[in-house]
Each structure stands twice: as structure tokens, then as C-alpha cells.
Biopython code that builds the backbone (N, CA, C, O; Angstrom):
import numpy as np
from Bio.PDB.StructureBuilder import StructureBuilder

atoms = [
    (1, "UNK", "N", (22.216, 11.572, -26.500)),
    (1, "UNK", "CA", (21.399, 12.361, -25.579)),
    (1, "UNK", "C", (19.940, 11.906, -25.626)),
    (1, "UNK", "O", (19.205, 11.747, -24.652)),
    (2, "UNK", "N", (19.694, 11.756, -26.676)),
    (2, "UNK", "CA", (17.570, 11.202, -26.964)),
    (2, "UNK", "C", (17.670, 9.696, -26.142)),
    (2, "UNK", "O", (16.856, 9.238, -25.340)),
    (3, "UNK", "N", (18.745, 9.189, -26.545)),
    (3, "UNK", "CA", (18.766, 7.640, -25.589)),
    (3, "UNK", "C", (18.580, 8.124, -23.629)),
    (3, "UNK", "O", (17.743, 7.544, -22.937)),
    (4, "UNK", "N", (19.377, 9.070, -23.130)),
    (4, "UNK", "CA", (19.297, 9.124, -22.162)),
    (4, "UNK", "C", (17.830, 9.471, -21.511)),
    (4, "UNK", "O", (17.281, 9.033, -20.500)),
    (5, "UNK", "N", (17.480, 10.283, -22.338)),
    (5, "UNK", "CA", (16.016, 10.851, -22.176)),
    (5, "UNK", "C", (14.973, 9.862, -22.461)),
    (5, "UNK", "O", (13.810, 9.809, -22.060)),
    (6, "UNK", "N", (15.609, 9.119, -23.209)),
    (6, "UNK", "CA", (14.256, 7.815, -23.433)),
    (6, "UNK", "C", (14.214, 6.894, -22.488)),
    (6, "UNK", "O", (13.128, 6.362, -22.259)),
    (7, "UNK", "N", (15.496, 6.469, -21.667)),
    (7, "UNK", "CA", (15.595, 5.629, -20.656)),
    (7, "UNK", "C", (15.137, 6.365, -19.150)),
    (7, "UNK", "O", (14.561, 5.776, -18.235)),
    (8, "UNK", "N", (15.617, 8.026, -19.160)),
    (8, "UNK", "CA", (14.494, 8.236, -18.085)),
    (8, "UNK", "C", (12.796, 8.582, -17.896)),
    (8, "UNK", "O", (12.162, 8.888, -16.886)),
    (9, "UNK", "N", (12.427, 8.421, -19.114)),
    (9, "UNK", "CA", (11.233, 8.580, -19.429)),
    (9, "UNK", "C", (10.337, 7.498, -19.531)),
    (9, "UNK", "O", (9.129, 7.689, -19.392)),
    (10, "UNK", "N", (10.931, 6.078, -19.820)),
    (10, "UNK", "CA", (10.772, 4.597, -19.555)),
    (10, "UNK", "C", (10.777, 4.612, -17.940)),
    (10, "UNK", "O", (9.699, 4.443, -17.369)),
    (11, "UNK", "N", (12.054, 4.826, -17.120)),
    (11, "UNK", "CA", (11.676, 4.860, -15.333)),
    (11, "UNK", "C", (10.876, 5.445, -14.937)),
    (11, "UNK", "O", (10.218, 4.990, -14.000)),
    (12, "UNK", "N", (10.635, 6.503, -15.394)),
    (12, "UNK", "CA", (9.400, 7.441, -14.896)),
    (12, "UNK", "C", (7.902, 6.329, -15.041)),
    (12, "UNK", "O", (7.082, 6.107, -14.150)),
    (13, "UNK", "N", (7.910, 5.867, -16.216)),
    (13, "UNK", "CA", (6.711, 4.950, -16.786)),
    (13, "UNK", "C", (6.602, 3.984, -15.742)),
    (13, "UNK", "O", (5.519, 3.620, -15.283)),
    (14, "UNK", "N", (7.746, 3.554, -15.354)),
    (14, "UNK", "CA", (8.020, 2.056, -14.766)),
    (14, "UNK", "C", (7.569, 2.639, -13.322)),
    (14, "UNK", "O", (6.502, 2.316, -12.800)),
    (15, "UNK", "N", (8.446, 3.483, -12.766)),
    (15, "UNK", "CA", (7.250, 3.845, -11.777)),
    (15, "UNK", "C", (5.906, 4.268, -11.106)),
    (15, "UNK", "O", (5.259, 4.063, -10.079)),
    (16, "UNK", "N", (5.854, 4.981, -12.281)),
    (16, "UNK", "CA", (4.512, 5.384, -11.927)),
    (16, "UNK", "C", (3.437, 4.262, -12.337)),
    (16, "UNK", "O", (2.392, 4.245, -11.687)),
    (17, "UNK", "N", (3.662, 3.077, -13.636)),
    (17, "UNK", "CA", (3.062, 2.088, -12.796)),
    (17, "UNK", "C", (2.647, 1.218, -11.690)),
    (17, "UNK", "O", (1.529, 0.897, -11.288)),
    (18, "UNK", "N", (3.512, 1.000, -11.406)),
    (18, "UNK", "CA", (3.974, 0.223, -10.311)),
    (18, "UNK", "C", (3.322, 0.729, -8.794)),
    (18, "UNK", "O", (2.957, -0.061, -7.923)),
    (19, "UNK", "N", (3.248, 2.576, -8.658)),
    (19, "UNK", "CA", (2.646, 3.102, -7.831)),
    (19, "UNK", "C", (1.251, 2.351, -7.014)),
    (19, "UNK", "O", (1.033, 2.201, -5.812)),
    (20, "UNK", "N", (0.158, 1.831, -8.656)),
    (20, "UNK", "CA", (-0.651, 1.486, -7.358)),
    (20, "UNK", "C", (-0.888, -0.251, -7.203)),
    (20, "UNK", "O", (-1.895, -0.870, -6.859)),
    (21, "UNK", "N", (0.186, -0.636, -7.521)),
    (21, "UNK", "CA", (0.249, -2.233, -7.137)),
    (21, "UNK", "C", (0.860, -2.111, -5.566)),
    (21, "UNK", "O", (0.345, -2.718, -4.627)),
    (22, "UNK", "N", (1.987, -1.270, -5.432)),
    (22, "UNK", "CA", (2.288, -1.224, -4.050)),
    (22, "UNK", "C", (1.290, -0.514, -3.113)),
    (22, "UNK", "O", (1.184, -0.790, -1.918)),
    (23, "UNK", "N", (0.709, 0.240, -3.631)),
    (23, "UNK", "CA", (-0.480, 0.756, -2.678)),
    (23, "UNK", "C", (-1.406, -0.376, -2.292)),
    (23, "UNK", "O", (-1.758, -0.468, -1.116)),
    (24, "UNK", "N", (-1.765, -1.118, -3.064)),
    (24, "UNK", "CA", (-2.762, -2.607, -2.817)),
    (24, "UNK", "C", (-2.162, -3.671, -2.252)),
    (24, "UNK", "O", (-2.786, -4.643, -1.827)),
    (25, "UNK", "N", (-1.178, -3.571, -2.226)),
    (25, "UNK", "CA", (-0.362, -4.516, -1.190)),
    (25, "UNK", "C", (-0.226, -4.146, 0.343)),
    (25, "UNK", "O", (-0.210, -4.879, 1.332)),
    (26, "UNK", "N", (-0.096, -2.255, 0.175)),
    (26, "UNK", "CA", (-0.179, -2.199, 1.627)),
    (26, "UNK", "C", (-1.555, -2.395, 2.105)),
    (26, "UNK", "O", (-1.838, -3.062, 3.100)),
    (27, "UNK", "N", (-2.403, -1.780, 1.348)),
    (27, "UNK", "CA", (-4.001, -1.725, 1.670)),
    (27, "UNK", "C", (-4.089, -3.063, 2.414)),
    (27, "UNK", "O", (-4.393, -3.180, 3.601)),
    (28, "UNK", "N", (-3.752, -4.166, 1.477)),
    (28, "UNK", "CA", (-3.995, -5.576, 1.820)),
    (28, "UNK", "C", (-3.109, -6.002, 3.401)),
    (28, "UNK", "O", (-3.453, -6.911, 4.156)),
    (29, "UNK", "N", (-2.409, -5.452, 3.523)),
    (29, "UNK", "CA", (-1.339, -5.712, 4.466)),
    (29, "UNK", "C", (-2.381, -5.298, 5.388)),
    (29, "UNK", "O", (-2.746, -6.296, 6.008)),
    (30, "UNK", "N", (-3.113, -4.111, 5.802)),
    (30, "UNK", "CA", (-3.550, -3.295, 6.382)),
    (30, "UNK", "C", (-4.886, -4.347, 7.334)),
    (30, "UNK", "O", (-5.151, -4.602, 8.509)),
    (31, "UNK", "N", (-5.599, -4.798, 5.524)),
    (31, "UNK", "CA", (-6.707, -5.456, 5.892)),
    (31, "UNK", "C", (-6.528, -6.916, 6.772)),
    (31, "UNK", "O", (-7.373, -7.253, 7.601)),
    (32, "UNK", "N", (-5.333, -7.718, 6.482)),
    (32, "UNK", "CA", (-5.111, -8.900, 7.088)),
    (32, "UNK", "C", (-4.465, -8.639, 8.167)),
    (32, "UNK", "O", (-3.979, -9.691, 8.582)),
    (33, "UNK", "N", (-4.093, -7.359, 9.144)),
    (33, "UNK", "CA", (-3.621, -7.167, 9.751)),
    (33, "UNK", "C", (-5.201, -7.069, 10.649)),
    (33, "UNK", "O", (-5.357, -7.807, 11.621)),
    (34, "UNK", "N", (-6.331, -6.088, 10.212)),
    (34, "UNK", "CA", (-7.253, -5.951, 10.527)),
    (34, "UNK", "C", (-7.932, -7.557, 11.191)),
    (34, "UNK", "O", (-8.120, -7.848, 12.372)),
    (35, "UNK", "N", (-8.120, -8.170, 10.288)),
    (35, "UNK", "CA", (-8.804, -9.276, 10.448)),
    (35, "UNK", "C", (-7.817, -10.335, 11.432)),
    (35, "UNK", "O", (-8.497, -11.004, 12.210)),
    (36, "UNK", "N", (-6.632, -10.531, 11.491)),
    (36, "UNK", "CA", (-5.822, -10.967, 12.352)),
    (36, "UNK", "C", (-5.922, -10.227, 13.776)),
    (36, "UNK", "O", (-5.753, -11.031, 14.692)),
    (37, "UNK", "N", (-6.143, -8.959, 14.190)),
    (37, "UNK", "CA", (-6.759, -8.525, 15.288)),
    (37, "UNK", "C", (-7.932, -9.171, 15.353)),
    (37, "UNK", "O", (-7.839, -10.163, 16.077)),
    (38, "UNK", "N", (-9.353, -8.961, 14.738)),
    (38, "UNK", "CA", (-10.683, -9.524, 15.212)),
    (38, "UNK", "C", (-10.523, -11.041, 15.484)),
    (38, "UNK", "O", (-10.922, -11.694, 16.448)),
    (39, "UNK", "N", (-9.886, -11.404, 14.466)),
    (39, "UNK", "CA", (-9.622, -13.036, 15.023)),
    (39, "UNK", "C", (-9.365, -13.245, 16.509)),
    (39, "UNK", "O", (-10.005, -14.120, 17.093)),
    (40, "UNK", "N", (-8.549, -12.566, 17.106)),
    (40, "UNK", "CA", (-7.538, -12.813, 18.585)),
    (40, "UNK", "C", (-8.359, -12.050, 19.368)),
    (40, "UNK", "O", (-7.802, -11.734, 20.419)),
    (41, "UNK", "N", (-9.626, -11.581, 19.236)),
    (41, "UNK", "CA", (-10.391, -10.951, 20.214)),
    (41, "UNK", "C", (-10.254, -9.408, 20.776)),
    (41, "UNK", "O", (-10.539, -8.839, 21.830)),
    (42, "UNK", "N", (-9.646, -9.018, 19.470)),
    (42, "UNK", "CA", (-9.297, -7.457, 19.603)),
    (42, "UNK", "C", (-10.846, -6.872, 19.865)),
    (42, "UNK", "O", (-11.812, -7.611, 19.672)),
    (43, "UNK", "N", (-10.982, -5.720, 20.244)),
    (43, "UNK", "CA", (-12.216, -4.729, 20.479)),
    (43, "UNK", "C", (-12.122, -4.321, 19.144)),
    (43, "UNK", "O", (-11.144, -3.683, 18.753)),
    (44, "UNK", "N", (-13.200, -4.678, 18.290)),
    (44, "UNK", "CA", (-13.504, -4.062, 16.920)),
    (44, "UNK", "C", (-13.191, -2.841, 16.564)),
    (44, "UNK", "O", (-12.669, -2.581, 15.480)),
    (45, "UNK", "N", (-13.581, -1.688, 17.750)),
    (45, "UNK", "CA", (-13.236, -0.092, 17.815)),
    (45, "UNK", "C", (-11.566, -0.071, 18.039)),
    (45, "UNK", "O", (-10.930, 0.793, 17.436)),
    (46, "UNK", "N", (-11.002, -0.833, 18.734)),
    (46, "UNK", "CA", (-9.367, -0.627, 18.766)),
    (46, "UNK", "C", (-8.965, -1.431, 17.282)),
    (46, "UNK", "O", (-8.037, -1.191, 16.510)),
    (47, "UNK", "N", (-9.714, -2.160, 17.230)),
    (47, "UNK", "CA", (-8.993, -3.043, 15.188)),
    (47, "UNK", "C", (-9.348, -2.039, 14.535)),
    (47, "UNK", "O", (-8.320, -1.651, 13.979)),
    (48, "UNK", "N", (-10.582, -1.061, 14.130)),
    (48, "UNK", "CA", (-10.756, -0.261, 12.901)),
    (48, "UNK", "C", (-9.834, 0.603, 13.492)),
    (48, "UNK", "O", (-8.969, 0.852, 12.652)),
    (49, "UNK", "N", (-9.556, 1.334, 14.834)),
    (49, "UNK", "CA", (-8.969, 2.364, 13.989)),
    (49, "UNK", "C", (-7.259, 1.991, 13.721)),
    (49, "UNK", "O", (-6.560, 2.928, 13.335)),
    (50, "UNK", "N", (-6.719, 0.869, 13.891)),
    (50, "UNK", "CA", (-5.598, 0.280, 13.742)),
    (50, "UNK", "C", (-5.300, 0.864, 12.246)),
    (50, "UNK", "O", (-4.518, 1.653, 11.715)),
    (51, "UNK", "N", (-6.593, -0.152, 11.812)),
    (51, "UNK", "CA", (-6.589, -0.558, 10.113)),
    (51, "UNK", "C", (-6.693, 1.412, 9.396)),
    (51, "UNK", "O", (-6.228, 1.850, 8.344)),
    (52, "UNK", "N", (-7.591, 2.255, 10.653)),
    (52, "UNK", "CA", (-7.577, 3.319, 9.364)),
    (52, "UNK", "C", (-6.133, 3.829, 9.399)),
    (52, "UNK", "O", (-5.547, 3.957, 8.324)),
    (53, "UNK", "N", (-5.529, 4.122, 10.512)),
    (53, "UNK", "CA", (-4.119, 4.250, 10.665)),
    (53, "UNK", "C", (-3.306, 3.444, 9.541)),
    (53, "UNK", "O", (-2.989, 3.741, 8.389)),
    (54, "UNK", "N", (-3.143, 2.562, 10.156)),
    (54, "UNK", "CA", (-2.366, 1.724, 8.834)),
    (54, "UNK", "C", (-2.696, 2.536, 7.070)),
    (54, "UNK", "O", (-1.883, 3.039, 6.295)),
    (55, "UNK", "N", (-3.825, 2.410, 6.974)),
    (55, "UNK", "CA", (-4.579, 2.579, 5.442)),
    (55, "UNK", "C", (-3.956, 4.181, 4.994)),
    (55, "UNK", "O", (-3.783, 4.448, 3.805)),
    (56, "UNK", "N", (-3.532, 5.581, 6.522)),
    (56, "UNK", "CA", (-2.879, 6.553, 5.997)),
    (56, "UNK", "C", (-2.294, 6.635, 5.806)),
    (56, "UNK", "O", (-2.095, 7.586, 5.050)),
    (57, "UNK", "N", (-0.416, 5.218, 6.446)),
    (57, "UNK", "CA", (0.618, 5.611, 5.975)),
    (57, "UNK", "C", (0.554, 4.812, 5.244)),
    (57, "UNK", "O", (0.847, 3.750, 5.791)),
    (58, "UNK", "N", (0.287, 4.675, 4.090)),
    (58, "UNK", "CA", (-0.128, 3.574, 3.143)),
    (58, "UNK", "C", (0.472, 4.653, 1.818)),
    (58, "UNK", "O", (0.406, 4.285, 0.646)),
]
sb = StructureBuilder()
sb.init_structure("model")
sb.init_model(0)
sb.init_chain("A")
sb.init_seg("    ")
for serial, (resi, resn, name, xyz) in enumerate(atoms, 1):
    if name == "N":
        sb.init_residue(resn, " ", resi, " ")
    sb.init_atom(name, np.array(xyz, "f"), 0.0, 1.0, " ", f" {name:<3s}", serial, name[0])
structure = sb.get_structure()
């Protein structure tokens, strides 16, 4: 029984690391998505609020 509890208490660890590496990946996703609009001649005001969108379901 202490084994089972130690292995979900290790996943718990493992995730909740992991939490904000995937958050910085989307962030990043967000931002090169951003800058890939301004590149192609997006309206700066239609790219930010792309990127803040993006950045909430993040």
C-alpha cells in the first residue's frame, strides 16, 4: 500500500513540474505566431489581440 502511495505522489510531482514548461511552450507558440502575423503584414492591433487570445487559452 505505501508503494502505491509513493508512486502516486511521484505523478503528482511529475506533473506538477512539468506544468510550467508546457505553459512556455504555449506562450512561445503564441509569440511566434504573433511575429509570423507582423511579418505577413498583419495590422499590429489585429496581431496583439490574436497573441492576447492565444496567451488565455494557454
Amino acid at each position: 500500500m505505501n508503494r502505491k502511495i509513493a508512486l502516486l505522489m511521484f505523478a503528482i510531482g511529475v506533473g506538477a513540474a512539468s506544468a510550467p514548461a508546457l505553459a512556455a511552450s504555449c506562450q512561445g507558440l503564441c509569440a511566434a505566431a504573433y511575429r509570423s502575423c507582423i511579418s505577413w503584414g498583419g495590422d499590429p492591433a489585429t496581431c496583439e489581440a490574436e497573441r492576447e487570445e492565444c496567451f488565455a487559452q494557454c
